[in-house]
C-alpha positions in Angstrom: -27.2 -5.5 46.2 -26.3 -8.0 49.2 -28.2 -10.5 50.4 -30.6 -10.3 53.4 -29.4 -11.1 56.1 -30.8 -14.3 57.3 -28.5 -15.8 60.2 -26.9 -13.7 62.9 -23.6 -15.4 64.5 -21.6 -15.0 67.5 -17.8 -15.6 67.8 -16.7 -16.2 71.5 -12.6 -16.3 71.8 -9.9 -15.1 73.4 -7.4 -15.4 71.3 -7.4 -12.2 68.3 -5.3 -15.1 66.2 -8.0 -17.8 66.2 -11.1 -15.3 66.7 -10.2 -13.3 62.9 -9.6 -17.0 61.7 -12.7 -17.2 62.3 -14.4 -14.2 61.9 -12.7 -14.6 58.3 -13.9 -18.1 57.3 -17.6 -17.3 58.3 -17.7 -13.6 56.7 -17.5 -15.5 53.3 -20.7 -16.6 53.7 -23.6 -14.8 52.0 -26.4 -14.1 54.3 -24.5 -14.0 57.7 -24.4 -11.1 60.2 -21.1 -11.5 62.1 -21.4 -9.6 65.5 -18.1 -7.9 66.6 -16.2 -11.0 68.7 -16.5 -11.3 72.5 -13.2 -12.5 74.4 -14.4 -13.5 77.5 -17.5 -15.2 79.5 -19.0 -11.7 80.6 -18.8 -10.2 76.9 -20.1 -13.2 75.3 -23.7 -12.8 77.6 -23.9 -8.7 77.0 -23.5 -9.6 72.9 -25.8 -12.0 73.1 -28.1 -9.9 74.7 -27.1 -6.8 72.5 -27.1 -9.0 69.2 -29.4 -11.6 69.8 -27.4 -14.2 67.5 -28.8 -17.2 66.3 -26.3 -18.9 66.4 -22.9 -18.7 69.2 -19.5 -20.3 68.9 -17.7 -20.6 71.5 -14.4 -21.7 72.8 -13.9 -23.6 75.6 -11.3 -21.9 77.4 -12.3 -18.6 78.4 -9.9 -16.3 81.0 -13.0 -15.5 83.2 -14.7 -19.1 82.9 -15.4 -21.8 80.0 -17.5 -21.9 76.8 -19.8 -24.1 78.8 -20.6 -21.1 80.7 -21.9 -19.5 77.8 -23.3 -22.2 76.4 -26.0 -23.1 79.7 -26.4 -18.8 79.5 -27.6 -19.2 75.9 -29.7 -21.9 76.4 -30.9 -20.7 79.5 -32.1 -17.6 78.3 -32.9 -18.4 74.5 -32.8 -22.3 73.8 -33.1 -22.3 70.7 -30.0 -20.3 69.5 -27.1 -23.4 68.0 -24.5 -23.0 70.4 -21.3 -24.8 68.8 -18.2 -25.4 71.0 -15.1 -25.3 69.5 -11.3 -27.0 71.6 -8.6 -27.7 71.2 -8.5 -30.3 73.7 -9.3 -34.1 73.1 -12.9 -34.7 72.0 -13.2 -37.7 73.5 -15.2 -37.5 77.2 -15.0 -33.3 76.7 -17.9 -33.8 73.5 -19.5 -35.8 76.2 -19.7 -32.9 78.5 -20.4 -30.4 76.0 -23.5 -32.0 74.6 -24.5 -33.1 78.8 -24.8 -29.1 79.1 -27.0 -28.3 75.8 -24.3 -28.0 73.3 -25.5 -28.6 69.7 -22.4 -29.3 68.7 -18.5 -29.6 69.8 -16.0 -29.5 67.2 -12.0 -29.7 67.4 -10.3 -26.2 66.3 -7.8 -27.7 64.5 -9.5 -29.8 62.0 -12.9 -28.9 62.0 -13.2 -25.9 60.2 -14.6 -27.0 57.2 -17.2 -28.8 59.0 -18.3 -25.6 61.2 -18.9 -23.4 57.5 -21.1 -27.2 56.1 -23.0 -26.3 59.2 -23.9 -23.0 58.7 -24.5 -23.4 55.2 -27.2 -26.7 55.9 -28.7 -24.1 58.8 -29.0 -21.4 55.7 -30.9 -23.6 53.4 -33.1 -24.9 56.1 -36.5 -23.8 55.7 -38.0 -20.8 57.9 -38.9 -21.7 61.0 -36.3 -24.4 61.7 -34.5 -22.3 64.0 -36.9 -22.8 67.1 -36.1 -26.6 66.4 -32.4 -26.6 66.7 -29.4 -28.5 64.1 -29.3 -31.7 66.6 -26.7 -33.1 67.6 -23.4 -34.1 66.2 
């Protein structure tokens, strides 16, 4: 018997290489629901609305806008989903700008991986009820 569900995610990428990379890495973890991936700004807000994930990850570069457009839809519309934004770009002054618009967290593509399964294995073992309240930031 599998485990209940107890976490539904959200992979937001353009790119089929880095979307099943991810898609891969977070199916090996018990208890999460992976929605089928959107590729663009305009799929990511009808599967959020469809799947109501708890929690998105987005890239940054999107061909019809960036993940920070999806990231102020989330929030906007359900604040309390983690909304992780994941470049390939310097993190520098773009974490800044990620975290000015509501991201929970920003993480690099390239090395970060590891870190991105940690956090949704710590939001697993949280207790009920810490979803309304969010990861914080890192």
């Amino acid at each position: 018997m599998s485990p209940a569900v107890r976490l539904r995610l959200l992979v937001v990428d353009d790119s089929a290489v880095a979307g099943s990379r991810l898609l891969d890495l977070l199916g090996t973890i018990p208890e999460v629901e992976l929605l089928p991936q959107a590729w663009n700004v305009a799929g990511a807000r009808r599967a959020f609305h469809e799947g109501a994930p708890d929690l998105v990850v987005t890239d940054f570069r999107l061909p019809d806008g960036t993940g920070l457009d999806v990231l102020r839809h989330v929030k906007r519309v359900w604040p309390w989903t983690i909304v992780v934004v994941m470049t390939n770009e310097e993190l520098g002054p773009f974490q800044q700008r990620c975290f000015d618009a509501g991201a929970d967290y920003c993480l690099d593509k390239s090395t970060d991986m590891n870190r991105l399964l940690r956090l949704v294995e710590e939001r697993l073992a949280s207790p009920p009820g810490a979803r309304e309240s969010g990861f914080g930031r890192v």
